[in-house]
C-alpha positions in Angstrom: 57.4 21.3 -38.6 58.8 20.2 -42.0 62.2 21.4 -43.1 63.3 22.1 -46.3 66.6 22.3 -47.5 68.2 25.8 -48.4 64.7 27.2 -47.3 64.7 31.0 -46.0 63.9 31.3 -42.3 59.9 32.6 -41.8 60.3 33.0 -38.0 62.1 31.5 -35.2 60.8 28.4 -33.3 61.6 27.3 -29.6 62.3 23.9 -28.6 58.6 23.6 -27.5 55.3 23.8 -30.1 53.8 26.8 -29.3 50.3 26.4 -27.0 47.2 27.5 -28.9 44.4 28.5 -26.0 41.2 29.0 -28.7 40.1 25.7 -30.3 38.4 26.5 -33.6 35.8 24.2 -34.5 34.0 23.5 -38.3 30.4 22.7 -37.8 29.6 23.4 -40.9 30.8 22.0 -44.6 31.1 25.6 -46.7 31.9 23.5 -49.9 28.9 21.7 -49.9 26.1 23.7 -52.4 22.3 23.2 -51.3 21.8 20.3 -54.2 24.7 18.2 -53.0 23.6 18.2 -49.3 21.7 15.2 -49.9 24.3 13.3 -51.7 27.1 14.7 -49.0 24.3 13.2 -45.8 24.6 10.0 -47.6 28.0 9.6 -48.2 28.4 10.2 -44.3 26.2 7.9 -43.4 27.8 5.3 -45.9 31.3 6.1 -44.0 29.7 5.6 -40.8 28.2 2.0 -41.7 24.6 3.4 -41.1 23.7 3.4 -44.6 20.4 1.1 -45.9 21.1 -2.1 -47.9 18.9 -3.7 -50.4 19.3 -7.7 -50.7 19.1 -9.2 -53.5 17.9 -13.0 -53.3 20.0 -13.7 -56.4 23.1 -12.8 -55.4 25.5 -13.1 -52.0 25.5 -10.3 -50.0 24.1 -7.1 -49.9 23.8 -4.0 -52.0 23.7 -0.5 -51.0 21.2 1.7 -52.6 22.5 5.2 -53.7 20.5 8.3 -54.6 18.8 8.7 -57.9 20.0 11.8 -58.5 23.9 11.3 -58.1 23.4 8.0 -60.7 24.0 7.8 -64.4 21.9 5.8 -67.1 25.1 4.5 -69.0 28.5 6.3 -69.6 28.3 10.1 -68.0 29.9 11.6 -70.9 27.3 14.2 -71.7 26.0 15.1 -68.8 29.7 15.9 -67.6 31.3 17.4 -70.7 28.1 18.8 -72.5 28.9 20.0 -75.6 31.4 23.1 -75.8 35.1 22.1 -75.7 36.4 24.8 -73.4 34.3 22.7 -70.8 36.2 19.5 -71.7 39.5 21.4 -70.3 38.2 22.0 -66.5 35.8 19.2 -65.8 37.1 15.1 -65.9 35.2 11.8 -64.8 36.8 9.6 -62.1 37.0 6.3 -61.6 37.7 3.9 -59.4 38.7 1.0 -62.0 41.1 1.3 -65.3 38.4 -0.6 -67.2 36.0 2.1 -66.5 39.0 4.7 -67.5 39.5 3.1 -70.9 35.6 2.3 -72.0 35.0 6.1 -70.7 37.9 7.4 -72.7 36.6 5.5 -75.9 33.3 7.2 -75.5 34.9 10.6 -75.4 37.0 10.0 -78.2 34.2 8.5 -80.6 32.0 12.0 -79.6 34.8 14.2 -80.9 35.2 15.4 -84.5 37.8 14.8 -86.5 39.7 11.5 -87.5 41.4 9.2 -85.0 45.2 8.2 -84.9 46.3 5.2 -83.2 49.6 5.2 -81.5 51.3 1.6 -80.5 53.7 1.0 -77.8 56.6 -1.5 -77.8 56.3 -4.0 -75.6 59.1 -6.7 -74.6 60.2 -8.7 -71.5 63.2 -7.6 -69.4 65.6 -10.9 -69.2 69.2 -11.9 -70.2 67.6 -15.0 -71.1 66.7 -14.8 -75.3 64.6 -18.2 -74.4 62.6 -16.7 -71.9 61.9 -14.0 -74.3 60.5 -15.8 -76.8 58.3 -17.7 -75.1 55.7 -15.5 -74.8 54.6 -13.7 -78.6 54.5 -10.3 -79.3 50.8 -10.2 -79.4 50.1 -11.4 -75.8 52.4 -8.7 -74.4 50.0 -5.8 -76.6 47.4 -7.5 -74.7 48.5 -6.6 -71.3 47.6 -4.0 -69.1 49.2 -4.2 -65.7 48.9 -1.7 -63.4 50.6 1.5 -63.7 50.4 1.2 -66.8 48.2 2.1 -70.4 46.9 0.1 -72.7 49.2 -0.8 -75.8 47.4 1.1 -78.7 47.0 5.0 -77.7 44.1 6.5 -79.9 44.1 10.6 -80.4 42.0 13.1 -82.3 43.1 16.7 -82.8 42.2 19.4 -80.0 41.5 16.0 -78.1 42.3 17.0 -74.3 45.3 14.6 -72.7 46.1 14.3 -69.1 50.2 13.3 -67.7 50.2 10.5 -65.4 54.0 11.0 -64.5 56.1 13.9 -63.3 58.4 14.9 -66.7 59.6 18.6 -65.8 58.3 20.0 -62.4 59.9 23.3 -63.9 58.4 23.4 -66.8 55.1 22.6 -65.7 54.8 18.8 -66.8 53.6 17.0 -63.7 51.6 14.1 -63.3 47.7 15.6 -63.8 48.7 18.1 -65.8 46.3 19.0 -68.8 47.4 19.2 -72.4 45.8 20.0 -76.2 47.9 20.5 -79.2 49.7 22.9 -75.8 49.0 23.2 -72.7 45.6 23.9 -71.1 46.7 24.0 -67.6 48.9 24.9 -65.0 51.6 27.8 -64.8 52.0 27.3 -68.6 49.0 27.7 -70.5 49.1 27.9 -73.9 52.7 26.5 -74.1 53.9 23.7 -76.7 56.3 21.0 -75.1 57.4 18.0 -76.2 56.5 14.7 -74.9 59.1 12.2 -75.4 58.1 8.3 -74.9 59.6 6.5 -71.6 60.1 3.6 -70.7 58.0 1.8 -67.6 58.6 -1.8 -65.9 56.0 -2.1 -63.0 56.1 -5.1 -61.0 53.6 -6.9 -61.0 53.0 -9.9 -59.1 50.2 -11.9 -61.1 52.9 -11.8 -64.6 56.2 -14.4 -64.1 58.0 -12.1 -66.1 59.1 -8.1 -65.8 57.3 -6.0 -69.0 58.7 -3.0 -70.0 56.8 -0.6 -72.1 57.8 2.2 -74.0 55.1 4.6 -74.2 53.9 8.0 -73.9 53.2 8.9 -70.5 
């Protein structure tokens, strides 16, 4: 059992586990609605390696062929946010690739009302070395996007809905996937204003010969 420091005592344990004699089994997926049974069938069989593939001649290897009715034409934007903002605070669009995050995010933004604001990071390379440092300009660091990390220009649009992506104040509520507006739409603090202060981040990452930190939002 997990331990936690200063933690109150629930009930007293022996040296042993205790021995459970009735082995509950789940047969049956309650969070699966009727309409999503045929996506949830072919997701199992797509885990299991059983799923059909489709070759194409013109390219090397094969494709798997998903359900018509869990794909998009284009960006998903409509279909998942719809129209009424209170929607836009429950609801988000996931992706596997931080290129799909950013041209997603961009389609969101340009749907909103409002004028955009454009935020810029600074960007410079950690090294005691002031040659090292100027070797590479200004404008290829904005360029970068390493993992872990945002793109160097941060656009916004009032009542646009943001989402943390680092833990700030656990005890104020400002944890990484927390929701926030002009205050917060989620978590224990809903309709707070906070503060978000910029930070600075210095991921490694192996495919850069240098260290770039970032001072951004987070």
């Amino acid at each position: 059992m997990p331990l936690y420091k200063a933690a109150i005592h629930l009930r007293k344990t022996g040296p042993k586990p205790a021995t459970f004699r009735t082995a509950a089994r789940l047969s049956q997926n309650i969070r699966v609605t009727a309409d999503e049974r045929e996506f949830s069938t072919w997701l199992l069989h797509l885990g299991n390696g059983t799923t059909a593939f489709v070759r194409d001649p013109n390219q090397l290897g094969d494709d798997i062929e998903a359900p018509h009715d869990s794909c998009f034409d284009g960006l998903p934007v409509n279909d998942v946010f719809g129209n009424a903002s209170q929607e836009q605070r429950s609801r988000v669009i996931l992706s596997p690739k931080n290129s799909d995050c950013l041209m997603i995010n961009e389609e969101v933004m340009s749907k909103l009302p409002g004028d955009q604001r454009t935020y810029y990071r600074m960007d410079k390379v950690l090294t005691d070395d002031p040659a090292e440092a100027e070797r590479y300009p200004l404008e290829f660091l904005n360029s970068l996007t390493p993992p872990g990390m945002r793109p160097h220009k941060l656009h916004l649009k009032s009542d646009s809905v943001i989402i943390l992506l680092r833990n700030i104040s656990i005890q104020n509520g400002l944890c990484n996937g927390t929701r926030l507006e002009d205050s917060m739409v989620s978590g224990t603090l809903i309709g707070k204003r906070v503060l978000i202060p910029r930070i600075k981040l210095a991921p490694s990452d192996r495919n850069l010969p240098f260290t770039l930190e970032r001072n951004k939002f987070p």
